[in-house]
C-alpha positions as CSV (number, residue, x, y, z in Angstrom):
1,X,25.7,284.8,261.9
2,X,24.3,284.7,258.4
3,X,21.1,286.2,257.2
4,X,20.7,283.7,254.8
5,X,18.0,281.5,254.6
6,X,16.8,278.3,252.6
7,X,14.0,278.2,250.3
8,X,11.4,276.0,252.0
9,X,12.0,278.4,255.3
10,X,11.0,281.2,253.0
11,X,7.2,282.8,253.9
12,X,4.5,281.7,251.3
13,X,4.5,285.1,249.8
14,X,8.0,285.5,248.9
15,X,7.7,281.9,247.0
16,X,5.1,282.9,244.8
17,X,7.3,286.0,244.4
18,X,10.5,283.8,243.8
19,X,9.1,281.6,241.3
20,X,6.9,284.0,239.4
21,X,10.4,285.8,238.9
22,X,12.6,282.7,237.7
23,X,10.0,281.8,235.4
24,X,9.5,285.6,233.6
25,X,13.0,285.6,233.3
26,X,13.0,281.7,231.8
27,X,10.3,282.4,229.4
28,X,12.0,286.1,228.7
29,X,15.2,283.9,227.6
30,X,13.6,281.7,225.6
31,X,11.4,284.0,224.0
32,X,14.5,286.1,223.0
33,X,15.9,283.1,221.1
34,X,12.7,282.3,219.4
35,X,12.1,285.2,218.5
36,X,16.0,285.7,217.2
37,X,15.2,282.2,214.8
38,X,12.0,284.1,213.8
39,X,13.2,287.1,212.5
40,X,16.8,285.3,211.2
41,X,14.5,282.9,209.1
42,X,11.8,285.5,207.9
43,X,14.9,287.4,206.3
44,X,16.4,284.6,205.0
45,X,13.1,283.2,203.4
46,X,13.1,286.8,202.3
47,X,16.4,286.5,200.3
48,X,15.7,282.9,199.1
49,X,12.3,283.6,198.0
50,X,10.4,281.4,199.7
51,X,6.7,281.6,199.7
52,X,4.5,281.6,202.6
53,X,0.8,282.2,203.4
54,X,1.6,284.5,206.7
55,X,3.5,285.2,209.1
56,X,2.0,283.0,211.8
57,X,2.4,279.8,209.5
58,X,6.1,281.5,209.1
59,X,6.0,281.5,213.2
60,X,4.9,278.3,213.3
61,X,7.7,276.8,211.3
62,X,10.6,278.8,213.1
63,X,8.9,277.2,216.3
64,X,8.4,273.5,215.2
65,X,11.9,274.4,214.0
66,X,13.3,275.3,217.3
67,X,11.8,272.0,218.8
68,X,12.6,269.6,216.4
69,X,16.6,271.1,216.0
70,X,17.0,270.1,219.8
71,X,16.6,266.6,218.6
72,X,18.6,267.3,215.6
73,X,21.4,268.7,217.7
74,X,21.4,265.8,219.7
75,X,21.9,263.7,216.5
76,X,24.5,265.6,215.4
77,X,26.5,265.4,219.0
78,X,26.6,261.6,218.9
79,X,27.7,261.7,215.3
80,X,30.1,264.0,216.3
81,X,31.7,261.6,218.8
82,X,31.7,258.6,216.7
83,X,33.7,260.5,214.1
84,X,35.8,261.6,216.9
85,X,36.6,258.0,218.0
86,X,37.6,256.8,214.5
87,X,41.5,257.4,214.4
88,X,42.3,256.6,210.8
89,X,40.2,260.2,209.8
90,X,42.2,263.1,209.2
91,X,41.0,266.4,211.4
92,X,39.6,268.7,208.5
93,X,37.8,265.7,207.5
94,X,36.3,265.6,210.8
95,X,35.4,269.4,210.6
96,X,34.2,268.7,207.2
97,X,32.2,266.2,209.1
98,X,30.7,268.0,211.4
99,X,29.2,270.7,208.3
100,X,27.9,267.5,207.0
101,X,26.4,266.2,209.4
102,X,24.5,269.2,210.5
103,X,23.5,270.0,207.0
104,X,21.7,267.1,206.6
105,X,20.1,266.9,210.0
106,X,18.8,270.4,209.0
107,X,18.1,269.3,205.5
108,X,15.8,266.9,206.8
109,X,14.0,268.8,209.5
110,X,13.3,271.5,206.8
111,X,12.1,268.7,204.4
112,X,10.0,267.1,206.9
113,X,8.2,270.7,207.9
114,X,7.8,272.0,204.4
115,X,6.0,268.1,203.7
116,X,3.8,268.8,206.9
117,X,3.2,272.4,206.7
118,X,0.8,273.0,203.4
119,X,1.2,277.2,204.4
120,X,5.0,277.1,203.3
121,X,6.5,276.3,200.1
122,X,10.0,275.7,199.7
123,X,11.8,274.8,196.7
124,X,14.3,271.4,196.9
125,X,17.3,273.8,195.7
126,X,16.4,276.4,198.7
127,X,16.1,273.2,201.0
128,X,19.2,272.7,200.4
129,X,21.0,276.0,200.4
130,X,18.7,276.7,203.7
131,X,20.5,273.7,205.5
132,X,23.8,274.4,204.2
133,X,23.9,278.3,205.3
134,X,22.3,277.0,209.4
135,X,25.0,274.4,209.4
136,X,27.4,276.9,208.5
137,X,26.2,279.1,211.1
138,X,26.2,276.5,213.3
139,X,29.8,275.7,212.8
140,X,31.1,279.4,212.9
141,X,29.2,280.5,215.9
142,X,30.9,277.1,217.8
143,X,33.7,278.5,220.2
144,X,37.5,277.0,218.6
145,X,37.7,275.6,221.9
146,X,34.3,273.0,221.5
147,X,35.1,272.6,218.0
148,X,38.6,271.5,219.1
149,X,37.2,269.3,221.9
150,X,34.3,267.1,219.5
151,X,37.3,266.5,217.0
152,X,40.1,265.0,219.2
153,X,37.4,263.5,221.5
């Protein structure tokens, strides 16, 4: 006989208990990657030179960031798979592709926050080396495995 029981059999108590738990550990999670964009981008705006008025507006950013690079990296998926349906490309043309299309995804986002946000000034040139170094990033940190799987489709 097993001691196991389902969720909704569960007393009142141990619910609250249950879900009070799940959700410090979701938020934990998701405050650890935040806060890992946060302090990756206050040290690279510290290299680049990029001016800004504190480090809440510098928080801010890094979290409109976080938001709008979930739609980005949706973008970037389904350009991934239409370049991965075209036969007549070449693979490192589609890995070239994939840096592309994640720089400029990233390019824009940055372009669009440093138009919206007055507290941040960046520089076209730093824009643009920003993008390039997160798209880079991006494309190292993917396993070879997923890398291997968006090119042959």
């Amino acid at each position: 006989m097993s001691n196991e029981r389902s969720f909704k059999e569960e007393k009142l108590g141990t619910k609250i208990v249950i879900i009070t738990v799940v959700s410090f550990l979701l938020l934990g999670s998701i405050g650890v990657v935040i806060g890992a964009f946060y302090f990756g981008i206050v040290g690279l705006f510290q290299v680049l030179g990029v001016e800004y008025a504190s480090l809440w507006s510098l928080l801010w950013f890094t979290l409109f960031y976080f938001f709008l690079g979930i739609f980005g990296d949706i973008m970037i998926k389904v350009f991934v798979i239409l370049t991965s349906m075209s036969a007549k490309w070449s693979i490192p043309y589609k890995k070239y592709s994939i840096i592309m299309y994640s720089f400029f995804v990233n390019w824009t986002i940055v372009s669009l926050l440093n138009q919206w946000m007055s507290s941040i000034e960046i520089e076209l040139i730093t824009q643009m080396v920003f993008a390039l170094l997160i798209a880079l990033l991006d494309y190292v940190s993917r396993s070879k495995k997923e890398t291997e799987k968006a090119i042959r489709g």
